[in-house]
N, C-alpha and C positions, 0 to 999 in steps of 0.2 A: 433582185434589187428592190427591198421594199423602202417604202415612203420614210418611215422610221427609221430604219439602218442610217439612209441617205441624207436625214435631218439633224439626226443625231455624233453620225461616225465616219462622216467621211473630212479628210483633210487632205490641206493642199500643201508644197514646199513653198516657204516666205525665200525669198531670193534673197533677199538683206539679211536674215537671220539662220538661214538656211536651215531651219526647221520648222515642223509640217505645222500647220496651223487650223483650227476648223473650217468649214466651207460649206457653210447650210444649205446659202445659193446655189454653189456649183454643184452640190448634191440631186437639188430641183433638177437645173438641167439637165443633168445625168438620166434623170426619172423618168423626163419630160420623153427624152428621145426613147427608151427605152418603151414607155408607154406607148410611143405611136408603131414603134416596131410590132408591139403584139397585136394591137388593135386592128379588127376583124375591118376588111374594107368594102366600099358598099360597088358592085359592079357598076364601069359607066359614070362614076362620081370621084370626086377627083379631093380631098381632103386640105382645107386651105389651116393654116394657126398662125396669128400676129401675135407675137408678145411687143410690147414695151416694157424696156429694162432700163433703172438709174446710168447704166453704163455696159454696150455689149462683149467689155473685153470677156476673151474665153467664152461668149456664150455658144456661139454658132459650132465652133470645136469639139463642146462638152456634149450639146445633145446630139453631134453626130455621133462620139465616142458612147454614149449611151444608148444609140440606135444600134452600131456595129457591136458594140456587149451582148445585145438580146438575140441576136441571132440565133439559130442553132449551130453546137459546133459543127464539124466536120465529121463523119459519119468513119468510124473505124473497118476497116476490112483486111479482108487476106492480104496482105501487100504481097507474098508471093503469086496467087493465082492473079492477080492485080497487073505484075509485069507479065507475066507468060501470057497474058490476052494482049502485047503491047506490041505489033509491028516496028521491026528493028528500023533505028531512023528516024522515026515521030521523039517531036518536043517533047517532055515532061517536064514536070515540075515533082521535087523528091525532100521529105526531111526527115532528118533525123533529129536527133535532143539537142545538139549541136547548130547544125547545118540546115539552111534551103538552098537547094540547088538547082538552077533551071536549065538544059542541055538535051541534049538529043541522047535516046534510049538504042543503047547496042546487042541487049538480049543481057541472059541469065545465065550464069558460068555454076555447073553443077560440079566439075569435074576435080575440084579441090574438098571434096567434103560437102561441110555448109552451103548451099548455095549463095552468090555473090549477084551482085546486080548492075550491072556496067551502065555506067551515063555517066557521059561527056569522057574525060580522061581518068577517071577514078572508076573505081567497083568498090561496093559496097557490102559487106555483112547483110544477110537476111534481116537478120536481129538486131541489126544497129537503127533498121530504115522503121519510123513510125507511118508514112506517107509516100504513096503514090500514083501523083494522074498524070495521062495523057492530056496534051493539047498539043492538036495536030497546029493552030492556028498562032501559038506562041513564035514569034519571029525572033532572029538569032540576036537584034539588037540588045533584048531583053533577056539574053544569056548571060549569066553569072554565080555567082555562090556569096550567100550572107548570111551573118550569123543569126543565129535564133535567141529572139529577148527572151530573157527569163519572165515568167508570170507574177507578176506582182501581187499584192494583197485584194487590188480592186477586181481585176482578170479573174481571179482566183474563187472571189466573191459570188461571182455571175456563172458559176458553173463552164469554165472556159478552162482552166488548168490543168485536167487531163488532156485536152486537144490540144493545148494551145502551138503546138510545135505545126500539129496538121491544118489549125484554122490561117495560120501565116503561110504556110505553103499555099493555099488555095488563094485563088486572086476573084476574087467577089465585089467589086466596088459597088454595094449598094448605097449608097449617098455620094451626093456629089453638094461641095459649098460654095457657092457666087461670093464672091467681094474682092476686098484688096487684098491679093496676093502679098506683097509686103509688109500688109498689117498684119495678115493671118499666118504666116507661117511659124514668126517669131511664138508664136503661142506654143507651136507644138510642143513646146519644151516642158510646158507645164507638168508639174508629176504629182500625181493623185492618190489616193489610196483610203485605207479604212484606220481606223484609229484601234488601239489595241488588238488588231487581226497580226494574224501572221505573215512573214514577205515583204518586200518593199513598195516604195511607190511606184504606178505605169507613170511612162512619160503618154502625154498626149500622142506622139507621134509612133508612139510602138503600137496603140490600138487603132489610129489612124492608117495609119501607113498610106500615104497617100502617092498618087500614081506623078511622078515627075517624068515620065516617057522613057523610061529605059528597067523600070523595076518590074521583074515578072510574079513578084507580090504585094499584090494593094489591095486594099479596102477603102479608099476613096479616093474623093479627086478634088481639086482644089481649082477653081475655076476663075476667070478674071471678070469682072463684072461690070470694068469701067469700056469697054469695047464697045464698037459701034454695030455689034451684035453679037448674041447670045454666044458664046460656046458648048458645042453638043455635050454633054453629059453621057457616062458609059452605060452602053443598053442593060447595064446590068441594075443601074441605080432606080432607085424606090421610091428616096427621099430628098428633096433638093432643099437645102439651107440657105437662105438671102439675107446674106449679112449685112443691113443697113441700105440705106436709102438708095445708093449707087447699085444694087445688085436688085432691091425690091421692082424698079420700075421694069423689071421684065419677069414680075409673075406674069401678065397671061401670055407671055411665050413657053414658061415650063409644064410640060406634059405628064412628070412623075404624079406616083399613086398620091403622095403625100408631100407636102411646102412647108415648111416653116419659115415665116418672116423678119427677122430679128431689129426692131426700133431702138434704135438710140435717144433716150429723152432727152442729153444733152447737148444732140444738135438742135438745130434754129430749122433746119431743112423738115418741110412738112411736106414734104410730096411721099415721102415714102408711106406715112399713114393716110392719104389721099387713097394713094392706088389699093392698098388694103382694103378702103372702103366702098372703092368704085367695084371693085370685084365681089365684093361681099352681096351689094345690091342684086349680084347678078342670080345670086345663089339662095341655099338653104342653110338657117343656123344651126349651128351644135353647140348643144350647152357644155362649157368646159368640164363639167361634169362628169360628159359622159367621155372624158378623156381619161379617165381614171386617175388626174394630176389636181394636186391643189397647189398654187401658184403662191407661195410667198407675198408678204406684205410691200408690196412697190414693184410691184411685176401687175401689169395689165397683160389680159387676152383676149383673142376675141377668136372663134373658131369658125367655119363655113362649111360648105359642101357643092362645088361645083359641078356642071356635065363636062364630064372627062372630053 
């Protein structure tokens, strides 16, 4: 996802016109997150970023969606030798091009030819199945079958579209976002993509996937920030997003590798650039620089280095 693609080629769906439109901005964030995902982190130190933006709609969203992009996919394997390691009765999670399907694993059925692969009420084709793990720790609430998005243009982009059937099967929530649950969800919908590439737009919420308590495939979490204390974040998350003043005044309760703070300059509320600051006293700077991001004309940053 380079700086240039992202400046130049990505667009967003006009909801009134229903056609994609440029999004220079949303490309930044896109970057932004992606950029913290690679960047090497210092042991013991804890990585702070404030931006101030004219307005955060879609920001907190986009740079998780550009955090969860840089990942690596999903690593391909024998998916036969995969189930025959697999204790009949343990959870999995299975996909095909089609299908994720989360259920209990009943063994491998040879005796029709091809081998089949039984979990939950179905068997499976060897050769239909792209993906499969074990999780003994998958609880049956989180049993079910849904469909597989197609990879968009953006997905596509980021070297995700051969896996992408196995990167949904795998439940990874590295990032988790504080704020208004009711502000942010409606975002999800937003659809992105690249301009003259091939494929459609992602919606926000196909790269998100965010954990509503009964999906046994997420890549985040979406957390409520107005509460009279923190909510835990999944031990798998990395990078915690605070989206506005209501979710900022509990940085120094988050523990992840890396924070991002997201300012609203058209609130009146200054306690959120407050706590920014009080925390920053406490630490070491980092020049934006060495974030490998160049921040758009009316986007302020400021960057730190905390002990973890």
């Amino acid at each position: 996802m380079a700086d240039a693609g992202a400046r130049a080629g990505l667009v967003v769906l006009d909801d009134e016109t229903s056609l994609p439109v440029p999004a220079r901005w949303a490309g930044q964030l896109l970057v932004l997150g992606a950029r913290l995902a690679r960047r090497r982190r210092r042991d013991g130190w804890q990585l702070v970023v404030g931006i101030s933006v004219p307005t955060r709609l879609y920001g907190a969203l986009l740079i998780s969606s550009g955090w969860i992009l840089a990942q690596p996919g999903v690593r391909q394997s024998d998916v036969l030798a995969e189930a025959r390691s697999i204790a009949p009765g343990t959870p999995v999670r299975l996909a095909t091009a089609q299908w994720l399907v989360a259920e209990r694993f009943y063994g491998v059925d040879s005796t029709r030819g091809k081998p089949r692969i039984h979990v939950g009420g179905s068997s499976w084709m060897i050769d239909a199945i792209d993906h499969i793990a074990a999780d003994p720790a998958l609880h049956e609430d989180r049993f079910g079958r849904t469909e597989v998005t197609k990879a968009g243009s953006l997905v596509k982009a980021t070297g995700h579209g051969t896996t992408w059937a196995a990167d949904q099967c795998a439940c990874r929530p590295t990032v988790a976002v504080v704020g208004i649950r009711t502000r942010l969800e409606p975002e999800l919908a937003l659809q992105a993509g690249w301009a003259g590439r091939d494929g459609h737009l992602d919606r926000l919420a196909d790269i998100l996937r965010p954990d509503e308590g009964k999906s046994a495939f997420c890549a985040s979490a979406i957390l409520p920030g107005g509460m009279q204390y923190l909510p835990e974040a999944p031990t798998e998350a990395q990078l915690v997003v605070l989206d506005g003043a209501t979710a900022i005044r509990w940085l120094p309760e988050v523990r992840t590798p890396v924070v991002v703070g997201l300012i609203d300059r058209s609130s009146a509320d200054e306690s959120a650039a407050i706590a920014l600051l009080q925390r920053r006293s406490m630490g070491q700077p980092v020049a934006v620089g060495a974030l490998g991001w160049d921040p758009l004309p009316g986007i302020e940053t400021l960057a730190f280095e905390v002990r973890a």
